[in-house]
ROLUMZA-640989 format. One record per residue: x, z, y of N, C-alpha, C in turn; residue in three letters. Coordinates in pm, whole numbers, padded with zeros to 5 digits, always signed. Layout:
residues N
XZYXZYXZYALA;...
//
This chain:
residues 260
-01632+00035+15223-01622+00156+15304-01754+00184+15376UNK;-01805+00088+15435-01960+00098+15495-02021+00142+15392UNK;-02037+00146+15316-02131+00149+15156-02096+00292+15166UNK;-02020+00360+15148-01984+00485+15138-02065+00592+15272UNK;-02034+00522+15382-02119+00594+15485-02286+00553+15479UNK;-02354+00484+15349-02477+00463+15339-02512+00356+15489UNK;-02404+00271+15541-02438+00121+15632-02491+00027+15576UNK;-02554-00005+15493-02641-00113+15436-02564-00270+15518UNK;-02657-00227+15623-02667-00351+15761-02489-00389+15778UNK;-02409-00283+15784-02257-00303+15845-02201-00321+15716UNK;-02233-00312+15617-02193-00342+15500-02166-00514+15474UNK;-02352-00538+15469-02336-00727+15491-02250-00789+15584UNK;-02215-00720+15682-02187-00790+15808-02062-00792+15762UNK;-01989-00738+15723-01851-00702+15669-01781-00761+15543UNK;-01917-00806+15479-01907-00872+15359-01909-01037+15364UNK;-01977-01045+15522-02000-01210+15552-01902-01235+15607UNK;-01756-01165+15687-01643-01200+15724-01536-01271+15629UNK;-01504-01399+15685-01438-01457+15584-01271-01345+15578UNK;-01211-01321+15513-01078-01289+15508-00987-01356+15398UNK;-00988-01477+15423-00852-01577+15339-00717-01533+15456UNK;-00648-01558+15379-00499-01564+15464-00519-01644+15589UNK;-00523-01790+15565-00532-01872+15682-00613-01836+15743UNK;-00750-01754+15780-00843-01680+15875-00795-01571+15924UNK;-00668-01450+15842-00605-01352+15884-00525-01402+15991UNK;-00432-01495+15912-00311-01571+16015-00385-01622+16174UNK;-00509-01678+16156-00540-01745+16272-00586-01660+16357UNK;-00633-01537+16306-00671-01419+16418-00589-01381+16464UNK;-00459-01309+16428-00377-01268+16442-00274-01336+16531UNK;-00251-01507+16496-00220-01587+16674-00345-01603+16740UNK;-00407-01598+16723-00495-01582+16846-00498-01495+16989UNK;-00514-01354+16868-00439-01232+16972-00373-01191+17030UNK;-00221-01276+16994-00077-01275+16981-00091-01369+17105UNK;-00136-01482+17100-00162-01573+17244-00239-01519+17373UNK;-00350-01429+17323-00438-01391+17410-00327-01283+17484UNK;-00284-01195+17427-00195-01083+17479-00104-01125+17571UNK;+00002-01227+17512+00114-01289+17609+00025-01376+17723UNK;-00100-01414+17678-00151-01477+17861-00148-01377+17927UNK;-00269-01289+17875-00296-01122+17987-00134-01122+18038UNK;-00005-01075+17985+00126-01024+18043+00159-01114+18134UNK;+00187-01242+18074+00210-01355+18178+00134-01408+18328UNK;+00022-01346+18298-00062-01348+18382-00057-01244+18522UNK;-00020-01116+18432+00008-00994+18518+00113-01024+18585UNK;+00241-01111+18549+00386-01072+18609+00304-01162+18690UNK;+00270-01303+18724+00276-01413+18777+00179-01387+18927UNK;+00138-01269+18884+00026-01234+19030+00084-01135+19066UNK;+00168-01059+19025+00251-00939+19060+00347-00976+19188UNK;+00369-00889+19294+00451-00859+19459+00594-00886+19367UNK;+00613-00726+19261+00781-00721+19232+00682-00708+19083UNK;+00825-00713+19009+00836-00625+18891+00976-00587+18835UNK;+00969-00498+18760+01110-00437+18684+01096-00463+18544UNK;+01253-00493+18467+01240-00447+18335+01350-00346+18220UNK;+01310-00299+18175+01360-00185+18115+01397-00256+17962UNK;+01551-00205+17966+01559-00295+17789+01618-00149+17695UNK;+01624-00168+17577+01661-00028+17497+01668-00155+17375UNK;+01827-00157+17315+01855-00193+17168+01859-00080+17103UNK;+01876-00126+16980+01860-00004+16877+01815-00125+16728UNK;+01847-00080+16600+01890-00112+16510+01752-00041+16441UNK;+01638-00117+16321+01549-00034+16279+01592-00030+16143UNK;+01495+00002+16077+01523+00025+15925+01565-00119+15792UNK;+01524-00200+15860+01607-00324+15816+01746-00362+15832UNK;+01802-00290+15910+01907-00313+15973+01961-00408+16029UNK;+01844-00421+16135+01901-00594+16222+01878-00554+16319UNK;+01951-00585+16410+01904-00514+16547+01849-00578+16648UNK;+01793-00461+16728+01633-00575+16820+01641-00496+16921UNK;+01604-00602+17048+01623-00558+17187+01467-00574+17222UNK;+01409-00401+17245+01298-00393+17299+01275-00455+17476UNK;+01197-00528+17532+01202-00562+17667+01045-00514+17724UNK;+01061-00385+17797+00959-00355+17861+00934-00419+18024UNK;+00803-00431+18057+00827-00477+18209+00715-00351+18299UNK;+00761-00406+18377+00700-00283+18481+00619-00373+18637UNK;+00526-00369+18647+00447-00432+18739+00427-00386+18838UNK;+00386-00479+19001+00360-00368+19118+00256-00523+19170UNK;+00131-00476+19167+00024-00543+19227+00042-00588+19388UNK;-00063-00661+19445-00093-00656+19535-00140-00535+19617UNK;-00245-00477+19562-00278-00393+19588-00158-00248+19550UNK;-00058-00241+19493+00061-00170+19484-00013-00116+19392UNK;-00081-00184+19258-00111-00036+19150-00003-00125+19074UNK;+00019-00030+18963+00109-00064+18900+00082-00027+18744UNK;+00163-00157+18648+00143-00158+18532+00264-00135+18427UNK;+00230-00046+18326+00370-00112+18239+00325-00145+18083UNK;+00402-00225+18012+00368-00289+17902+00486-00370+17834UNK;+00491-00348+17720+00610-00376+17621+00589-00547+17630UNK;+00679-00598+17656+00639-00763+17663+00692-00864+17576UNK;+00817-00790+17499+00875-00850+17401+00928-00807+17320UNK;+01024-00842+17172+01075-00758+17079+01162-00866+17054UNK;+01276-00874+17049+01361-01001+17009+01501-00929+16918UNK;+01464-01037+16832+01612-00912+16713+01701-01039+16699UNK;+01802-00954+16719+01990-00992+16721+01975-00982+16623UNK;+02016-01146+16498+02021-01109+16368+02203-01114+16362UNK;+02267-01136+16448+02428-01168+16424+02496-01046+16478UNK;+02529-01039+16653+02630-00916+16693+02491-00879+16775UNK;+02565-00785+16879+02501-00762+17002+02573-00725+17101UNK;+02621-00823+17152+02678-00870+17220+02637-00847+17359UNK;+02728-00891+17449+02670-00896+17587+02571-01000+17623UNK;+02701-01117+17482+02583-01288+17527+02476-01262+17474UNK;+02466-01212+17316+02338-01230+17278+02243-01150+17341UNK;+02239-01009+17398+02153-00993+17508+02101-01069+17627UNK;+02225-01142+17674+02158-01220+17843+02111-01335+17744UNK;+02122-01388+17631+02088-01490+17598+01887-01459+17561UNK;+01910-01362+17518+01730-01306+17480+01665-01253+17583UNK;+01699-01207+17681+01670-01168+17802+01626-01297+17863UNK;+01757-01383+17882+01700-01533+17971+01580-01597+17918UNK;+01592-01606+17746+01489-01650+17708+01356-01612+17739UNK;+01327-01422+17682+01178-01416+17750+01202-01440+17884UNK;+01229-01414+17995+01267-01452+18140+01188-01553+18167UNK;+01246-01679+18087+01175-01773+18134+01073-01810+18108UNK;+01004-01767+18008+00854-01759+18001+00803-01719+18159UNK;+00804-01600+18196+00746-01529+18358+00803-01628+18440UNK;+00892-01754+18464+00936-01847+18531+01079-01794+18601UNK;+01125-01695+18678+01254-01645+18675+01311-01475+18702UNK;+01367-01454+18771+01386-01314+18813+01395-01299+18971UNK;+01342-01366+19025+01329-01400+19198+01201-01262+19230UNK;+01154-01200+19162+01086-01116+19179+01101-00989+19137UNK;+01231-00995+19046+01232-00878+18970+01349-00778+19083UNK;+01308-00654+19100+01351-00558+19158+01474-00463+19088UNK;+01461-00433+18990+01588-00345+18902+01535-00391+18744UNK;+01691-00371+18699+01645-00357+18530+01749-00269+18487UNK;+01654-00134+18412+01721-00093+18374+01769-00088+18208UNK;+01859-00024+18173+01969-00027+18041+01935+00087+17975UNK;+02002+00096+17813+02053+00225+17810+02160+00251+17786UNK;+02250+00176+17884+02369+00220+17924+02478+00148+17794UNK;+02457+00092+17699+02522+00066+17633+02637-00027+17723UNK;+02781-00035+17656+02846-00148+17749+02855-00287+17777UNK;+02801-00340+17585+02697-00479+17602+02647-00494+17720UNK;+02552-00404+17776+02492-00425+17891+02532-00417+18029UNK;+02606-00275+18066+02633-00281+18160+02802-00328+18177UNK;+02856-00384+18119+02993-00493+18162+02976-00541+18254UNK;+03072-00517+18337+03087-00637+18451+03100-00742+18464UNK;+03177-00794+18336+03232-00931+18307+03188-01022+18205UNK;+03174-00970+18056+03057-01002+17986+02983-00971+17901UNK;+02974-00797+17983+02796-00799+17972+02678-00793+18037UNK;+02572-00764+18004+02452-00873+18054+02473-00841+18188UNK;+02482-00756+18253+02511-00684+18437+02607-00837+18435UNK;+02702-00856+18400+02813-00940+18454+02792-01056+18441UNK;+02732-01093+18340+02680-01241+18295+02517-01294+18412UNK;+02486-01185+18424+02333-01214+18516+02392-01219+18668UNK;+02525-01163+18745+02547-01175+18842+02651-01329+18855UNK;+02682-01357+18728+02737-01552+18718+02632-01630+18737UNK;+02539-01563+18665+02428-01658+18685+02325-01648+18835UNK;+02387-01565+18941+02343-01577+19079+02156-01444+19059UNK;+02173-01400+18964+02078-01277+18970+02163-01127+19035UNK;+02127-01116+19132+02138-00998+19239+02083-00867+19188UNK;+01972-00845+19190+01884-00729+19155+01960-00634+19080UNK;+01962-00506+19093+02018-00427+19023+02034-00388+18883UNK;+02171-00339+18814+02118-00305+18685+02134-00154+18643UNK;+02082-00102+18629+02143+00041+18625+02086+00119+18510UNK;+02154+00225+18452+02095+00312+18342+02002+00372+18333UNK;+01939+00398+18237+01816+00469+18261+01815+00619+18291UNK;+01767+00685+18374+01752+00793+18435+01746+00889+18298UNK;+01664+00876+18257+01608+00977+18152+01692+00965+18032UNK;+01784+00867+17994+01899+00849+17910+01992+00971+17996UNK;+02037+00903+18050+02147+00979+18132+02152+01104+18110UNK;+02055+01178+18172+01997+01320+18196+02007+01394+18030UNK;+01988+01330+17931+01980+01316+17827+02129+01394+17753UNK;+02212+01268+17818+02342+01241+17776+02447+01399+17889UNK;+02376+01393+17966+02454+01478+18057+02434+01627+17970UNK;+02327+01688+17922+02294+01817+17844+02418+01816+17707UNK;+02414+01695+17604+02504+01716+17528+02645+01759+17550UNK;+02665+01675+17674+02808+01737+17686+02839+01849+17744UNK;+02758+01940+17727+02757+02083+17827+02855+02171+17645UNK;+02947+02261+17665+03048+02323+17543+02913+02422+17523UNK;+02894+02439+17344+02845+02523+17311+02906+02642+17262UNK;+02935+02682+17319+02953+02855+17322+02896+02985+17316UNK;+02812+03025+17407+02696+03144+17377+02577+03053+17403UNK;+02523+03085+17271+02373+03054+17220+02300+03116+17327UNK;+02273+03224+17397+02203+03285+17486+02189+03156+17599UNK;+02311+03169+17629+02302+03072+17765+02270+02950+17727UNK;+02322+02841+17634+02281+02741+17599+02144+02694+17555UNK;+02042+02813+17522+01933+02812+17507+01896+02789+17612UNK;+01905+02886+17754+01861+02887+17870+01882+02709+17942UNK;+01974+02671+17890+02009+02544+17992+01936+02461+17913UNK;+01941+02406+17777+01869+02311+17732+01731+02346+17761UNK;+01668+02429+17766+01501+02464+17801+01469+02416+17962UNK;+01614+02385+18036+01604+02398+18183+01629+02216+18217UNK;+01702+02189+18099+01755+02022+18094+01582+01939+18007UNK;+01591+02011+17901+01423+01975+17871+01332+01955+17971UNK;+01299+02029+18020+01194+02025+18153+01261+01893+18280UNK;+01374+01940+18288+01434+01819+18361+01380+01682+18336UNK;+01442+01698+18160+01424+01542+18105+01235+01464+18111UNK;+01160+01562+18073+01047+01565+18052+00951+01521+18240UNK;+01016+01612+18335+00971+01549+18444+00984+01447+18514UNK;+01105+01340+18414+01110+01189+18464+01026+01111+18383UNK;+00975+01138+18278+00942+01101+18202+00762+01025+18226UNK;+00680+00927+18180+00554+00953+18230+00497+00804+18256UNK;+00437+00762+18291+00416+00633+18366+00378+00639+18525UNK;+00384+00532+18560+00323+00506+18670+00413+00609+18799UNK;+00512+00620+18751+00659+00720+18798+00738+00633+18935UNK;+00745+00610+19069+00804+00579+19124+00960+00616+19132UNK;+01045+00521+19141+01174+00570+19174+01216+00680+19275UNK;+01172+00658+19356+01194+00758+19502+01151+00872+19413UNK;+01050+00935+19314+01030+01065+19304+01110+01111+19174UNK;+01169+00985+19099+01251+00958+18979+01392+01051+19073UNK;+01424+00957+19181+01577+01027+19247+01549+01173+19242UNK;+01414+01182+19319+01397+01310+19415+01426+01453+19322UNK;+01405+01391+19196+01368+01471+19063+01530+01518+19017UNK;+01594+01461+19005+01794+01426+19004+01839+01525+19097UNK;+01768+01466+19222+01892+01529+19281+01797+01691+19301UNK;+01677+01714+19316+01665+01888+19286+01663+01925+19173UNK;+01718+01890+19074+01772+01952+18949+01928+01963+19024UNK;+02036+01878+19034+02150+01915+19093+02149+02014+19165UNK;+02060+02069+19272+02081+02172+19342+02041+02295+19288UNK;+01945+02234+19214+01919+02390+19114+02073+02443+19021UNK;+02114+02356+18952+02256+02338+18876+02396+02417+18995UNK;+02354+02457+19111+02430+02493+19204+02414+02581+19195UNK;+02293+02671+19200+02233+02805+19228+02244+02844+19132UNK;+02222+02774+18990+02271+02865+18829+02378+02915+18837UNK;+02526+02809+18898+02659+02834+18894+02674+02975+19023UNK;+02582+02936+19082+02647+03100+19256+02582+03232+19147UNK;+02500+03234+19141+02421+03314+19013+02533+03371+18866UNK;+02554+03265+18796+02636+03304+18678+02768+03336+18758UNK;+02807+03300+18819+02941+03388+18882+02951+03539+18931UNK;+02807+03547+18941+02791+03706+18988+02723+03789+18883UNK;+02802+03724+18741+02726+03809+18635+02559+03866+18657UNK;+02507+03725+18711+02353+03739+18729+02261+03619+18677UNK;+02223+03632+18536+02204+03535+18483+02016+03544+18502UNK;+02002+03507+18602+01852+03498+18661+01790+03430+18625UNK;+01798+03312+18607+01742+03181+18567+01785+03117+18459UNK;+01845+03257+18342+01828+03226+18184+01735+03369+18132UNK;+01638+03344+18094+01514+03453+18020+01672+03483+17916UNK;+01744+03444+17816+01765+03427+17689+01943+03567+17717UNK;+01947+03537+17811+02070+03575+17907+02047+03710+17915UNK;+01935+03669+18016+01894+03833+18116+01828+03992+17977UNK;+01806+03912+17863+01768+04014+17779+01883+04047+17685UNK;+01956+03939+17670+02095+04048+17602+02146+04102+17707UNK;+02177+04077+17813+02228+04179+17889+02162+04340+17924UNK;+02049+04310+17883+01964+04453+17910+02019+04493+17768UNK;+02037+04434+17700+02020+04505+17547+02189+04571+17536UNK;+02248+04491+17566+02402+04563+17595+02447+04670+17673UNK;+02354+04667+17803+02343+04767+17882+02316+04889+17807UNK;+02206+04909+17728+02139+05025+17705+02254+05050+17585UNK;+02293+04998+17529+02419+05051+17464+02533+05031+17478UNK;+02543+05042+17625+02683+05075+17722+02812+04999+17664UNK;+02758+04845+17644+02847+04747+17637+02855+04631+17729UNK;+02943+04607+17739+02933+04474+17855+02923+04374+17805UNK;+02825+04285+17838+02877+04135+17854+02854+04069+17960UNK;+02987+03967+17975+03008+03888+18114+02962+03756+18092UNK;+02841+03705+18205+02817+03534+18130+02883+03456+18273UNK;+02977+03534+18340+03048+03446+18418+03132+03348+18407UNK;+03180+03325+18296+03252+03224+18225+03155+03091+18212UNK;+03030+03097+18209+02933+02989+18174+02901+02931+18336UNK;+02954+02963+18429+02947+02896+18521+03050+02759+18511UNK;+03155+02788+18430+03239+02693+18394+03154+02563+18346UNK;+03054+02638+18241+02985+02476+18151+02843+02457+18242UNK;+02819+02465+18365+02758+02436+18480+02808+02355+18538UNK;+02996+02390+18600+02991+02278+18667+03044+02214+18611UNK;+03099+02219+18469+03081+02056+18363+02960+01964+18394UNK;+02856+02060+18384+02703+01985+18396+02672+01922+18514UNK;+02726+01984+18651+02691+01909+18778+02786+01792+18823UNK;+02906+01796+18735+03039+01699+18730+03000+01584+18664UNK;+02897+01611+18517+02834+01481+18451+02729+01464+18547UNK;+02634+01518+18590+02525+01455+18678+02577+01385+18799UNK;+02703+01407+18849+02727+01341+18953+02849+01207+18915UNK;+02888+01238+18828+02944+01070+18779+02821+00991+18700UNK;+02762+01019+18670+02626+00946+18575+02545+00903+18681UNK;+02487+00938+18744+02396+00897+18850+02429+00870+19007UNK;+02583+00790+18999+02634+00775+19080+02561+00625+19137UNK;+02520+00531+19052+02391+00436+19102+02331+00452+19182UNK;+02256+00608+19178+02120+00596+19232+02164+00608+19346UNK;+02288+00713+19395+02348+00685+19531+02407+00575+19597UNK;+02380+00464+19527+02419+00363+19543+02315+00241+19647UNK;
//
């Protein structure tokens, strides 16, 4: 490839690299070691940290529990970084989660530092009794476990009834932006809530709004209604205040945690 860009010099240099397997393999733990010091290193000087888990099943079909962690310095900057990948080759279970969880765990030495971990809500996880939430509070771990925000929020849009495309356009473009402003790094919780609960109040003002056949805060809405107007037909989108407060009924059983 150097040869092609006329590198002479980067050519040799490239050509004097040994690449046998056993020289691939040995770079490759090398890096693999170097990486898990840097992480281990980070939690072990870290005030708090959090961790975030998400299973899911890939194209092999074995399923693997991603374990992200989330860091808070001395200095309060903060880091995040994927720290493990561990695949359930049998069930997935509640045990076999707290069982892969404990394991990386104890690499970082315990959870005496860890602040929340969140899920995605699966019931493996959040069981009281045995799953990992229920199994980690036998085992005398306190710290919270709760769903992930941006799942949730997620989950709360699907279940809104699709009925008029007009309006449903308007809300998913309004749940998008929602979803998208939790989204990000370096995201504190306090502005994670703050974000929840003024979407809920916005979700209030859609519903006082769509009740007064005033669909203000749907673009998709407000132009069929002009368009019906001018040919002296009605349409009423007061009925869609109904699949509003479906929507503020799921946001407030779903994120009943964070009030927690």
């Amino acid at each position: 490839m150097a040869k092609a860009f006329e590198d002479t010099k980067l050519a040799e240099k490239l050509e004097s690299v040994p690449l046998s397997h056993q020289t691939i393999q040995r770079r490759i733990i090398d890096m693999e070691e170097q990486a898990e010091k840097s992480l281990l290193s980070l939690v072990e000087e870290s005030i708090y940290f959090s961790l975030c888990l998400d299973e899911s099943t890939g194209q092999s079909n074995i399923a693997q529990l991603l374990i992200y962690v989330r860091t808070t310095s001395k200095d309060f900057s903060v880091k995040e970084e994927l720290f493990d990948v561990c695949f359930l080759h049998v069930t997935t279970k509640g045990k076999d989660i707290y069982d892969a969880v404990k394991k990386s765990v104890d690499r970082m030495g315990d959870l005496s530092k860890c602040s929340v971990i969140i899920t995605d809500g699966a019931l493996a996880m959040t069981g009281n009794k045995i799953g990992l939430k229920g199994l980690l509070k036998k085992d005398g771990v306190n710290c919270p476990v709760i769903h992930c925000l941006i799942h949730q929020g997620a989950l709360c849009g699907t279940a809104v009834m699709q009925d008029r495309l007009a309006f449903l356009t308007g809300l998913t473009n309004h749940l998008n932006k929602f979803n998208l402003s939790l989204q990000g790094r370096n995201k504190l919780v306090s502005y994670m809530v703050g974000v929840v609960n003024g979407f809920r109040n916005k979700l209030r003002i859609f519903k006082h709004s769509l009740e007064k056949n005033e669909p203000t805060y749907f673009p998709s809405c407000e132009e069929l209604l002009k368009e019906f107007k001018e040919q002296d037909k009605v349409v009423d989108f007061s009925d869609c205040s109904f699949e509003i407060q479906e929507t503020i009924e799921e946001f407030d059983s779903r994120f009943i945690e964070v009030e927690d």
